[in-house]
C-alpha positions in Angstrom: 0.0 0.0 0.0 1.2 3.4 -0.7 1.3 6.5 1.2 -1.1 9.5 0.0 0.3 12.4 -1.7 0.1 14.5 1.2 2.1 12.0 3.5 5.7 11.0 3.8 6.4 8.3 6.1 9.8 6.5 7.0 10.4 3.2 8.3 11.5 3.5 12.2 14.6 2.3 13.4 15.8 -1.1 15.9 16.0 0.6 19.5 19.1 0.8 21.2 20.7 1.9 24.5 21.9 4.6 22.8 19.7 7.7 20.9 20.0 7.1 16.9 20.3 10.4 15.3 17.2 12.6 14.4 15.5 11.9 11.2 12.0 13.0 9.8 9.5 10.1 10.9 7.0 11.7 9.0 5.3 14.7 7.5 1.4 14.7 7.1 -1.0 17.6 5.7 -3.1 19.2 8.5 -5.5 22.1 8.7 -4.3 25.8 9.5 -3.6 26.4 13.5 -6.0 28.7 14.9 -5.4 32.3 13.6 -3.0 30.6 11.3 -2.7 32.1 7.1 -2.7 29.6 4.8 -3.8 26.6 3.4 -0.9 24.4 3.1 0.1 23.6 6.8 2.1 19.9 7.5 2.8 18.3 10.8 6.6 17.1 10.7 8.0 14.9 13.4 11.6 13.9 13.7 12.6 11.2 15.8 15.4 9.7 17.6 14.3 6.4 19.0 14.5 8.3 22.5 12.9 11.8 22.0 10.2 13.1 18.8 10.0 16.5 17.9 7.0 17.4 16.3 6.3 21.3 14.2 4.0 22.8 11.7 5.4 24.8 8.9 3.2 26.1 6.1 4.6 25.3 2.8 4.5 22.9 -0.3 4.9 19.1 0.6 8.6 19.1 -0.6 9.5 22.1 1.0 8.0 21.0 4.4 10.0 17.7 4.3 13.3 19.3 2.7 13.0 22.0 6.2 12.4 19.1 8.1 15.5 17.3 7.1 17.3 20.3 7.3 16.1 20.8 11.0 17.3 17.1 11.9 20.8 17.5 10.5 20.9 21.0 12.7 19.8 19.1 15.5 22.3 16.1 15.2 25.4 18.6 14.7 25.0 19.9 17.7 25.0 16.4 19.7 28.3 16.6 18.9 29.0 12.4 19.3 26.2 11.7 21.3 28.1 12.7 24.7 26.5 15.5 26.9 28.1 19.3 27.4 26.7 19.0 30.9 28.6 18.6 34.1 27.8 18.6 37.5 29.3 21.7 39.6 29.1 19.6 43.0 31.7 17.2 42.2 32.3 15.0 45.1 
């Protein structure tokens, strides 16, 4: 069975002990938030295995899904390895 026009899905990924990196999960047509312009609104949600993100962005079908890719690839540069910036000031 296919997907409809308005709606990109991808496969999810084996779990892990460890976060995979973000990647768009999917990106489905929805109706205009209230007090939203526009008729072209999408859901996108990018997930990690751990976390999802989920946003609206009015726009064409390619161009939600090329922003949503974009936003992933932002998100995974800064993880940096996968190792936290975080440290605790009350080391014992």
């Amino acid at each position: 069975m296919t997907a409809p026009a308005s709606r990109q899905e991808v496969a999810p990924k084996a779990a892990s002990n460890q976060a995979a990196p973000f990647a768009v999960a999917r990106v489905e047509k929805i109706g205009a938030p209230d007090g939203a312009v526009g008729q072209n609104w999408y859901r996108y949600v990018l997930d990690n295995g751990r976390s999802s993100i989920v946003g609206q962005r009015c726009g064409s079908l390619k161009d939600v899904t090329a922003y949503a890719n974009q936003y992933a690839v932002q998100l995974n540069s800064r993880n940096g390895g996968g190792s936290s910036t975080w440290t605790s000031r009350n080391k014992k």
